[in-house]
C-alpha positions as CSV (number, residue, x, y, z in Angstrom):
1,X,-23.9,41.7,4.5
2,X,-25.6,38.7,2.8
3,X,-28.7,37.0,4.8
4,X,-29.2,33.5,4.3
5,X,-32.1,31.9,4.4
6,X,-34.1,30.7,8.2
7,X,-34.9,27.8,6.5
8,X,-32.0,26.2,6.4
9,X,-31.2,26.9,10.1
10,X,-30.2,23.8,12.3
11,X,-31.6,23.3,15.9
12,X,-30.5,21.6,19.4
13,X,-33.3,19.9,20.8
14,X,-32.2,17.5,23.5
15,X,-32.5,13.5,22.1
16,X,-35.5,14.6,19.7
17,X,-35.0,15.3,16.3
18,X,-37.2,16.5,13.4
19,X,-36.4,16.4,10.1
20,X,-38.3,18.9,7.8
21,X,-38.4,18.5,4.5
22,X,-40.3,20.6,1.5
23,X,-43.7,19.6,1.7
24,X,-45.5,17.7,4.3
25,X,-43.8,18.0,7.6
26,X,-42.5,14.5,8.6
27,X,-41.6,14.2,12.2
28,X,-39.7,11.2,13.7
29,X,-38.5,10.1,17.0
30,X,-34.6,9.1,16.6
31,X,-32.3,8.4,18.9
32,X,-29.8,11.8,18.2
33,X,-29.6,15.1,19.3
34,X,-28.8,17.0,16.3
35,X,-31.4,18.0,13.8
36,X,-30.1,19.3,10.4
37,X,-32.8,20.6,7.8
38,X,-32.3,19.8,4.1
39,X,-32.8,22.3,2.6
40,X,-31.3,25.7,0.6
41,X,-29.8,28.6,1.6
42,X,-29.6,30.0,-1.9
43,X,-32.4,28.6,-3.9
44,X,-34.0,24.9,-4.7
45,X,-30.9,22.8,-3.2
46,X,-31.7,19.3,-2.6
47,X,-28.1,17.9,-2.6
48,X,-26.6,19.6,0.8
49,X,-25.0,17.2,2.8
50,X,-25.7,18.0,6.4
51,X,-23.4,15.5,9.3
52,X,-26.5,13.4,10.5
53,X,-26.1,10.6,12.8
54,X,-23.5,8.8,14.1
55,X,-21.4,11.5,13.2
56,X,-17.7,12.2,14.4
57,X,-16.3,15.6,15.7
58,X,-16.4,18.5,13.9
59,X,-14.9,22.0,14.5
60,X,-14.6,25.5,13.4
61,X,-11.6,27.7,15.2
62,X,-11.7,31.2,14.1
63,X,-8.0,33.2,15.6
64,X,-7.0,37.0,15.3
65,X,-3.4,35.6,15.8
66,X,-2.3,34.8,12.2
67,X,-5.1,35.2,11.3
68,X,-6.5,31.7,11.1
69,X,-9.4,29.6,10.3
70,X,-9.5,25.8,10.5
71,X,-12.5,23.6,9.8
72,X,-13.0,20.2,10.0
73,X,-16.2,18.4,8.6
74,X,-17.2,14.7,9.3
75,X,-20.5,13.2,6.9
76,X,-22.6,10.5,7.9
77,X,-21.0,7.9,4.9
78,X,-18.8,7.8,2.2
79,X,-18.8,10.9,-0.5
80,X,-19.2,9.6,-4.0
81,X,-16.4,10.4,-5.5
82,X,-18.2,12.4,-8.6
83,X,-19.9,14.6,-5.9
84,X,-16.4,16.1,-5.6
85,X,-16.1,17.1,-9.4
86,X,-12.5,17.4,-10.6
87,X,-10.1,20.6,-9.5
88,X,-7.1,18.7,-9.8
89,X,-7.3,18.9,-14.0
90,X,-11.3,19.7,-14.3
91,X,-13.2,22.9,-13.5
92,X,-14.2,22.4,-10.0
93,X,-13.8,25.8,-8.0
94,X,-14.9,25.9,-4.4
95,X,-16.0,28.7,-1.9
96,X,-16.5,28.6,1.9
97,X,-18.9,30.5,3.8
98,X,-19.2,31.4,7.2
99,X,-22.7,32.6,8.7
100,X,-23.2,33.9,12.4
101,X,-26.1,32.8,14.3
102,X,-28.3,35.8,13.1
103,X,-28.0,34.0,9.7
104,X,-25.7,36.6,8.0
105,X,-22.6,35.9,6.1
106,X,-19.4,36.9,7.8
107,X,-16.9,35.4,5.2
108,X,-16.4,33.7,1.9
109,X,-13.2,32.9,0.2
110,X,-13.3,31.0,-2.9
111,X,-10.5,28.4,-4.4
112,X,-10.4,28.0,-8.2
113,X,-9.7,24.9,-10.0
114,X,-6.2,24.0,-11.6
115,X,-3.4,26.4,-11.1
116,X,0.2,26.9,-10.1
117,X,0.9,27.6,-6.5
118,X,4.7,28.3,-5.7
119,X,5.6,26.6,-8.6
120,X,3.6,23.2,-7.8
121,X,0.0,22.7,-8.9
122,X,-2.2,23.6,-6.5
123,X,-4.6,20.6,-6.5
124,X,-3.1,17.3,-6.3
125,X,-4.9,13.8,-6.4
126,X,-3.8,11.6,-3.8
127,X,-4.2,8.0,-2.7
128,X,-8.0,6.2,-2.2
129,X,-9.7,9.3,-4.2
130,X,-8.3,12.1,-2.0
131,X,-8.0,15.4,-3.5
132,X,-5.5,18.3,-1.4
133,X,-5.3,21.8,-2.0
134,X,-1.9,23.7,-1.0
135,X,-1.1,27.2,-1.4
136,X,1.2,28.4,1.2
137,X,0.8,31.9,0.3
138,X,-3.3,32.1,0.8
139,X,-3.8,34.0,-2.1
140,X,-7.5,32.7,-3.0
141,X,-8.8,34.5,-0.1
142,X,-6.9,33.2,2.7
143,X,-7.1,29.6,2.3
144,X,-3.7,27.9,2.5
145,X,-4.9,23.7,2.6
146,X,-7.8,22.1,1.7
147,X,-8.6,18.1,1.9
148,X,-11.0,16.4,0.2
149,X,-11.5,12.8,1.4
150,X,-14.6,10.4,-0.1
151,X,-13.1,7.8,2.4
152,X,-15.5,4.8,1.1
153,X,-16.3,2.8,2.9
154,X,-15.7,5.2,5.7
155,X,-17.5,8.7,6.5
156,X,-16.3,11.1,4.0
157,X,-14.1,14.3,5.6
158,X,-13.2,17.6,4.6
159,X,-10.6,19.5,6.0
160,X,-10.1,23.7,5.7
161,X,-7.2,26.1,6.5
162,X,-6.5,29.1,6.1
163,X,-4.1,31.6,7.4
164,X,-2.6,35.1,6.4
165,X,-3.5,38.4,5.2
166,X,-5.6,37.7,2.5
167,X,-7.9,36.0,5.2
168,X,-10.7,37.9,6.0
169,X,-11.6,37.1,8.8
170,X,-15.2,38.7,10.9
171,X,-14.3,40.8,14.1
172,X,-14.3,38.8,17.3
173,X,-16.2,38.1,19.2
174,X,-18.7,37.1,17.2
175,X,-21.9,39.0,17.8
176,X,-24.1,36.1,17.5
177,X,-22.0,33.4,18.2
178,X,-25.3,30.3,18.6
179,X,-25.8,28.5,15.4
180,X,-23.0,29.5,13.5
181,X,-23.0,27.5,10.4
182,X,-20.3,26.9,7.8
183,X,-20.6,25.3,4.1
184,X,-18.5,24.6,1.6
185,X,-20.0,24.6,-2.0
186,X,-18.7,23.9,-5.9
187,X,-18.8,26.7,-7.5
188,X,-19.2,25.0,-11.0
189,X,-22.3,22.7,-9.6
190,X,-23.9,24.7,-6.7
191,X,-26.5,21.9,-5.9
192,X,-22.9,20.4,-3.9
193,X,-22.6,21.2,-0.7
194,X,-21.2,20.3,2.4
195,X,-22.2,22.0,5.8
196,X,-22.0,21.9,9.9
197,X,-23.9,24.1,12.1
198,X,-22.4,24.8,15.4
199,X,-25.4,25.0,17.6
200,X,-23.2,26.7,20.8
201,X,-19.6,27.9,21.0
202,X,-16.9,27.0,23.5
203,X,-14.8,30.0,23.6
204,X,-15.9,33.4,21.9
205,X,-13.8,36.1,22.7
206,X,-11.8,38.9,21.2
207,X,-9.0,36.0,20.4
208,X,-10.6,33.3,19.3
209,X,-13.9,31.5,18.1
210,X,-13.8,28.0,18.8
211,X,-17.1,25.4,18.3
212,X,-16.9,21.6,18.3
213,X,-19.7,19.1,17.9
214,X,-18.9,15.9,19.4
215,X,-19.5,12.2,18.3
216,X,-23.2,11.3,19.6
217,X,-23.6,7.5,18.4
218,X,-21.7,4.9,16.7
């Protein structure tokens, strides 16, 4: 197993949030009760993108029956589009992690760029900048859809799913099931990155894994 880094743990500390950031500690009084830490998990990354405020849902559901994974990723505003890169006829691979709360990696599964997919490509461009993945067969590690939506001028959203055999999925229940975190990173520009971390869980059994972070402003 991998360890990520402490540092780029995320907290629930009532209406109170700190942000930390490298250097002098800053601390503010905002109105929110998430705090999300800028920083790395793999080395100097300045460019994660953690939900801040006034942030919609998001979820993570982990299921033995299938198996299957869906997660669902809400930012803070729009995603410039270049932030994306270019799968659809570029180079831009992607791989999503998921960490327990003991900050060790239970899964990855990358998607390459490009590529044929039951005879379709696999990446597709789609109206107002939105990029979709679709593999019905889950061969790059499980993954059978994946959205990309820059959304200007609204929040941007991401949107994983994966189901199959090739999905490896971690044993449930989860052993450390508080502050699971999950990211979803380029692989040609690693300094991308888009994560949630799911302070508490709402069902953790030998089923299912199921967190959701509800809207807190806006």
């Amino acid at each position: 197993m991998v360890r990520r880094s402490a540092r780029g743990s995320a907290q629930r500390i009532g209406v109170i949030a700190v942000l930390l950031v490298a250097g002098p500690v800053a601390a503010a009084v905002v109105p929110y009760d998430i705090v999300y830490v800028r920083q790395a998990r793999f080395g100097a990354n300045t460019n994660t993108i953690w939900p801040e405020v006034f942030h919609p849902a998001r979820t993570i559901v982990l299921a033995t029956a299938g198996p299957k994974l869906v997660w669902s990723w809400t930012g803070a505003r729009a995603l410039p589009p270049g932030d994306l890169g270019d799968p659809v006829s570029g180079t831009t691979g992607y791989q999503l992690c998921l960490y327990d709360g003991a900050a060790m990696l239970l899964m990855s599964a990358d998607v390459a760029a490009g590529g044929q997919c039951g005879g379709s490509a696999c990446w597709k461009a789609l109206a107002s900048g939105n990029v979709r993945y679709k593999d019905a067969t889950g061969a790059s590690g499980g993954i059978v859809g994946m959205t990309l939506m820059p959304s200007a001028p609204r929040p941007g959203r991401i949107r994983v799913r994966g189901k199959g055999s090739h999905l490896g999925l971690p044993a449930l229940p989860l052993a450390s099931a508080a502050g699971v975190t999950v990211e979803l990173r380029r692989r040609d520009d690693p300094t991308r990155c888009w994560a949630a971390t799911f302070p508490a869980s709402q069902r953790n059994s030998a089923k299912t894994f199921r967190a959701r972070l509800a809207k807190t402003g806006g």
